[in-house]
Each structure stands twice: as C-alpha cells, then as structure tokens.
N, C-alpha and C positions, 0 to 999 in steps of 0.2 A: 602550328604554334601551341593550341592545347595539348596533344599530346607531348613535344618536348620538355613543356613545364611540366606537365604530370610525372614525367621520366625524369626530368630536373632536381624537383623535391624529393623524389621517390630516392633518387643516386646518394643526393647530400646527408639521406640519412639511413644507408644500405651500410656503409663501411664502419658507421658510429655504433649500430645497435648492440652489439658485443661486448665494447667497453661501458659501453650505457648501463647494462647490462650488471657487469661486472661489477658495477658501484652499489650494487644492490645485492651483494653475493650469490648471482646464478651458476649456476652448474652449465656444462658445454652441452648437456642434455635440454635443460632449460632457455640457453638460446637457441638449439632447434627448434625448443615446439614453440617461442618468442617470433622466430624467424618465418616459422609455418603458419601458422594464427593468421597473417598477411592474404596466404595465398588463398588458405582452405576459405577466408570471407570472401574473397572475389572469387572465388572458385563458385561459389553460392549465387552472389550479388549479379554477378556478369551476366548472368541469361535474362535476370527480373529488370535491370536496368535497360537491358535492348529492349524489352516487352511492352516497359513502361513509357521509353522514347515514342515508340510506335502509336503509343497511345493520346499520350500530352502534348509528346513535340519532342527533337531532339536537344534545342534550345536549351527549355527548362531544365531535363534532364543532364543536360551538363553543367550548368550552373552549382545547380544541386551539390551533384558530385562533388566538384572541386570546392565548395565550402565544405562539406563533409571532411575531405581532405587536409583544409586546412584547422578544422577543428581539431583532429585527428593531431597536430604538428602540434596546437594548442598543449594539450593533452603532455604530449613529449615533453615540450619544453619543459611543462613545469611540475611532471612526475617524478615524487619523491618515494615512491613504492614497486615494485615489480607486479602487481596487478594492475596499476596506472599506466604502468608501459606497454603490459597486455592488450588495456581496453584503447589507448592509441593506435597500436596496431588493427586491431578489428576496426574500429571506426575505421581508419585510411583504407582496410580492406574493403569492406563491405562500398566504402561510395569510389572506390577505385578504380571498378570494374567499365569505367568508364572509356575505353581503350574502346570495346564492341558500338558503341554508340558512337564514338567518331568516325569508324569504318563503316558504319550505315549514313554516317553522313556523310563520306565520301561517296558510298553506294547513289546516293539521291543525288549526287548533282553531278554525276558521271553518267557519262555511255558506255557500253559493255565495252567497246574499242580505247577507251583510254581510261578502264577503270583501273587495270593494272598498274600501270602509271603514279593512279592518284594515293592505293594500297602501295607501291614502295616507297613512294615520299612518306609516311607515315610510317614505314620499318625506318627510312633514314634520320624521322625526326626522334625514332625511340634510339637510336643509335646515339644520335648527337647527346638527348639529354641525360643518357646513362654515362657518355664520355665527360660531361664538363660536371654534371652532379656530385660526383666522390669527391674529385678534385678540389672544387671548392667549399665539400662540407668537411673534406679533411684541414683546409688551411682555416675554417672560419671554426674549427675543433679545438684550435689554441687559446680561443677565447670564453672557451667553457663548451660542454655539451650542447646548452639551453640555447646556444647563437642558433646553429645551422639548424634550427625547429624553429627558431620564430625567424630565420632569412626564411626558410620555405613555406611558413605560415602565409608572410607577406607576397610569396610569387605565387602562392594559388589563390590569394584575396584580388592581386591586380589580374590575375588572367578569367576568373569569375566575373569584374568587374569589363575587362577588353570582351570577353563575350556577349553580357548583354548589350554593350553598346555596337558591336560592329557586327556578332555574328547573325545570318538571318534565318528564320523557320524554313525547313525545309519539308516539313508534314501540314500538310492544309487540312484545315477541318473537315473541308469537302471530299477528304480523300482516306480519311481515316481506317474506314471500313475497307478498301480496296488493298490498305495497307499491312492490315493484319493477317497474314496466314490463317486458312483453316487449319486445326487443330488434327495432327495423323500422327499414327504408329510411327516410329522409326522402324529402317528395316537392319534390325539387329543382325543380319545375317553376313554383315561386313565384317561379323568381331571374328566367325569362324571362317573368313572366306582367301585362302592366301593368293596373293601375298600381302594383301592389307590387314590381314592380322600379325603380321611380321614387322609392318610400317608403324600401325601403333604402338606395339610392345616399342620399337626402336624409340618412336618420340614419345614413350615414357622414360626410359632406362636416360635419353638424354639429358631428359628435362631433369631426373633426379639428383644424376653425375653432375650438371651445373650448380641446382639453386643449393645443393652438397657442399659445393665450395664456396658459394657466395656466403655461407653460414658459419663455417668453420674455417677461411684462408684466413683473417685476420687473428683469431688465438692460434693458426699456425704460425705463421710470421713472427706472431710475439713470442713465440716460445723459442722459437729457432735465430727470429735475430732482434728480438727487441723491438721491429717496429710497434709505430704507433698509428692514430688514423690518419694523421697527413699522407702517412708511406701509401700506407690499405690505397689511400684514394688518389693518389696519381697510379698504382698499378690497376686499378677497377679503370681508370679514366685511358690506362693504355689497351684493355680489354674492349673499351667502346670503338676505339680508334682503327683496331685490329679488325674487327667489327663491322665498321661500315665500310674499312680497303675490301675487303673479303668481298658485301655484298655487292658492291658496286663497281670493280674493280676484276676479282677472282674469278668468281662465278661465274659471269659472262663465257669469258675463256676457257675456263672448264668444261661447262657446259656445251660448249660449241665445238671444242676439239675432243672432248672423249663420250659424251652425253650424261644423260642425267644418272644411271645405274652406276657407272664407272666413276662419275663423283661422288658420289654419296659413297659407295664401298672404299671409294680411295679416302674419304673425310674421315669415317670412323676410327682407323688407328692414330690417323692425326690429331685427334681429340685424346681416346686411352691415352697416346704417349706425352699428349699435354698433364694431362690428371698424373701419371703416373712419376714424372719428372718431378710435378708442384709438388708430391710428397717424403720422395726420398733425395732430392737437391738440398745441401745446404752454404748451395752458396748464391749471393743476389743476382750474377748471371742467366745461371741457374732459373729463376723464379723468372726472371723476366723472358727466357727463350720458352718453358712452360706458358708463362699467360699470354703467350703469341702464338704458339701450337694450338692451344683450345679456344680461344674464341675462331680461329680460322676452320680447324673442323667444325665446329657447332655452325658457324656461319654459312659456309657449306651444307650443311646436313639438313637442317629445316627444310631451305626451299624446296630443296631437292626429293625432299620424303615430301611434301607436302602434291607438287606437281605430278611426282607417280603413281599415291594416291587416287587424283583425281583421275590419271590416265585407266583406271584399273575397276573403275563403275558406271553405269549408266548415266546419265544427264538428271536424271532423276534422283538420284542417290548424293549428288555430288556436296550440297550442306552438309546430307545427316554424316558421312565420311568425315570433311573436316573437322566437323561437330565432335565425332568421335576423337581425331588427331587433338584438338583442343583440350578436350577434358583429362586426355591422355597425360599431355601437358602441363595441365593445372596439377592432377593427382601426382605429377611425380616431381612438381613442386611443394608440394606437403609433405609427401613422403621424406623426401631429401632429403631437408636441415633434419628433421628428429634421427633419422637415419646414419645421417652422418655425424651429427653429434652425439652419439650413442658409441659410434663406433669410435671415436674422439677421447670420451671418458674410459670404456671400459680397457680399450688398449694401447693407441699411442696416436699423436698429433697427425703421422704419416698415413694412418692406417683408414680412413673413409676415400682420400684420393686412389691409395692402391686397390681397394675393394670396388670402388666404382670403374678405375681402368678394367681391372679384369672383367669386369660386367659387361661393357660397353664390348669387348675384346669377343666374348664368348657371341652376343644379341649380332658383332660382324661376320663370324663363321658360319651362324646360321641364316642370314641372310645374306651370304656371297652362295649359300647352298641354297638358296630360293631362285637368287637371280641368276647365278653363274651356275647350275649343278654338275656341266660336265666339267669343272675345271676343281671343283671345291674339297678340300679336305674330308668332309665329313660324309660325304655322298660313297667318296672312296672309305670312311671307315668304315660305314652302318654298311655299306654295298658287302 
C-alpha cells in the first residue's frame, strides 16, 4: 500500500510537470533537466535511505520519507518560480528513494521461498499506482495545477499517518549489528565480463528510451494534437495498465514457451517500434497502438535482463550485479529527459523518440550477437 501511494502521488504529477513548467517559460531543455533533478536525487538518496533503515528501523525511515514527499508536493503547489519547482523536485527526490526500504521490508518478513512473490506484489503495486496516478491528476488538472499537489500532499500525509499506526518494526535493536553488512570492495569486474556488460549497457539504453518519453510525450502531443494533461494522463494510465497485463499476464507465457534469451530479444524491437511509432504517427490511433507496443517491451525486458543477470555470476556476486543493473537504471534516467529534451529543441518534437528507437535497435543487434552468434547479422559482418 506504501509503495502504490508513493507511485500514486508520484503519477498525479508526472504528466503536469511540463505545463507546470511552461507557466514559467521553461525551455523543452529545461524540463529535462526539471524532469531529471527527480531521479539524479534518488539516484543519490536510495542507498543512504536503505543504510539508514538498517540502522534506526525501517519504520522510521519511511515515515520520514513520505513526509519529505509530501512536503516536496507542498512546495509544488504553491511554486511561483521555476527554482521552486526545482527545489520540489529534489526534496521528493532525495526522500523518494524510499522504494529500496520497502523491499528490505519485504526482505525481513519473507523466506527466500516466497520472497519472490512478496517483490512482485510491490512491482504490481508500482504498476497500479502509476496506472490510476496520471489519470486522476489529469482530471483533478482542470481545477488549477495547485489541486493534484495538495490531493498528493494529503495521500502521502494519511499513508505516513496509516504507517505509524499499523505498520510494525521489523529491525530489533538486538539485531542491529547482525544486520548491517561488513563493508567490501565490489567486484567491478562484472562491468568487463560478457554478457553482463551487454545486460547493463541494455538496462541503461532502456531506462534512458523510457524516462525520454515520460519528459518530452506531453509537449509531443501538444504540438501534434493539442492535447492537454487530462489526455497525457489517461494515455500514462493506459501505459500502466499495459504494464501490469504484460507482467502478469505475458511473461509467464513467454517465458515458459520460448525462455528468457528469446524474450527479452524478441521485447527489444517491440519497444524501438513502440518509441518509433510515438514519433512519426500523427494520428490518435496511432499514439495509442505506440503506448501499447512500449510498455509491453519494457515490461518484458526488465525481468528478463534482470533473471539472466543473475544466471551469469556467482551467488556471491549476485547484489553487487543488480546493484550495478540498478544504477544503470537510475543513470539513464537522468540522462534521459536532458537528452531528449535537447534533442526536442535543437531539432524537432519527433526526433528524441526516433534517436532512441534506433539505439535500442543497434544495443538488440549486439546483443542477439552475444546470445545468438551463430544466427546474428553482425557476427556474419565483422566474420
């Protein structure tokens, strides 16, 4: 339930920031590096917040956070400057990172045999509240910007409030010390080792091609059909929806009749020719069969890098791996919006969706010639 409010508040004001934005005359440049500020804080915040759980409790720690959050919403609401809206963003970023501390709290009150389990109900609850979030911060958007910042204000005040009353410590003081890791080298030697340095670069170049679009589709749409953020946020709300059919749904099936190589290679063009539809389509069907192509590759793509991955190191390896997949992650959600908004100004609205299809397009070539090589294009060129 914490995590869907976080993903909740988070959604209701993903599709606004743009026009927020624009009330203040930002540049499509300026709401990337608006839209990245977000990440690059929780990019930061996310390790110290698990650290400090470990230390105080995970309890506190989320407390914490989600008022941070909703101060963070404070902020929004009632920011009459564009560095106002900067410093909301950091605040929500930096106590954000709160995602890793509820997966250690699911860690703590799980057995290795059904932790799985209790990790995808927490991808389903970010799924749910990125699906209803758009949705109703675009309709609560008619009644000024400043609504959907103080409705979100108020849903991370009552779920701050539902935690201390209901949730329970799961770090005993008695255990403190047992709980903390010694302190070791990573062994960096996964960034040169293939194919997991093919699996990273992949869950960067994805992570970039999405939060790309989450930054720039809404001054796409407006330019090509006028939408506004009621539209943004029922197509972000069909994006979630697509989302959880895929995880819960697709996957399975996929997985079970071709395996995990053969989904993930088969997800990648499904994603390029999602991105690449959203930017030269200009018609509303169009947009809608695009943001049903790319959430269902992305959907696809994660888990499936993530489990091969792990197949491909030692037991001992197997954090700092993800660890790496994660950061991978976060960085090419920073990169992203400035990336794409760069690409936005200097050339044309279409031109960050096409530049990242291609990307995604090339990072699947060389990775059907890692997994596949006697069958691959590129193995036959370089041979």
């Amino acid at each position: 339930m914490i995590v869907f409010m976080d993903l909740f508040g988070f959604g209701l004001i993903l599709p606004l920031l743009p026009y927020i934005a624009k009330n203040f005359s930002a540049t499509p440049a300026t709401i990337g590096y608006l839209t990245a500020s977000y990440s690059f804080f929780q990019f930061i915040a996310g390790p110290i917040l698990g650290r400090l759980s470990d230390k105080y409790g995970r309890k506190k720690l989320l407390i914490i956070s989600q008022l941070g959050s909703a101060l963070g919403f404070v902020v929004l609401a009632f920011a009459n400057s564009l560095p106002l809206l900067f410093l909301s963003r950091i605040i929500d970023g930096t106590t954000g990172g709160n995602i890793s501390i509820a997966q250690a709290y699911i860690a703590d009150i799980t057995t290795k045999k059904n932790r799985a389990r209790g990790m995808g109900l927490l991808g389903a609850a970010f799924g749910l509240g990125f699906m209803f979030g758009p949705a109703i911060g675009g309709y609560l958007s008619q009644f000024g910007f400043a609504t959907p910042a103080i409705f979100a204000t108020s849903i991370a005040c009552l779920t701050s409030a539902a935690t201390a009353i209901f949730l329970k410590e799961t770090v005993k003081k008695s255990k403190l010390d047992s709980l903390i890791p010694a302190r070791t080298k990573p062994n960096l030697s996964v960034l040169t080792k293939a194919p997991l340095n093919y699996f990273i670069l992949t869950f960067f170049v994805i992570s970039l091609g999405f939060s790309g679009m989450q930054s720039t589709f809404a001054l796409l749409v407006e330019s090509k059909f006028n939408w506004g953020p009621r539209e943004v946020g029922y197509i972000f709300a069909l994006v979630g929806i697509i989302a959880i059919i895929s995880q819960i749904k697709i996957l399975p099936y996929t997985v079970k009749k071709w395996g995990e190589k053969k989904t993930l290679l088969g997800s990648l063009p499904v994603l390029a020719s999602g991105l690449a539809l959203m930017g030269i389509t200009r018609s509303i069907i169009g947009q809608v069969i695009a943001n049903t192509l790319l959430p269902l590759g992305n959907s696809l793509i994660n888990p499936t890098l993530t489990s091969l991955a792990s197949k491909n190191v030692d037991q001992d390896d197997y954090g700092t791996t993800l660890g790496f997949l994660q950061s991978a992650s976060s960085l090419g959600r920073i990169i992203g919006p400035i990336f794409a908004s760069q690409l936005f100004q200097i050339f044309s609205p279409s031109t960050p969706f096409i530049v990242s299809s291609i990307i995604i397009l090339i990072v699947f070539l060389f990775l059907r010639d890692i997994l596949s090589p006697k069958t691959s294009f590129l193995t036959r060129l370089f041979s």
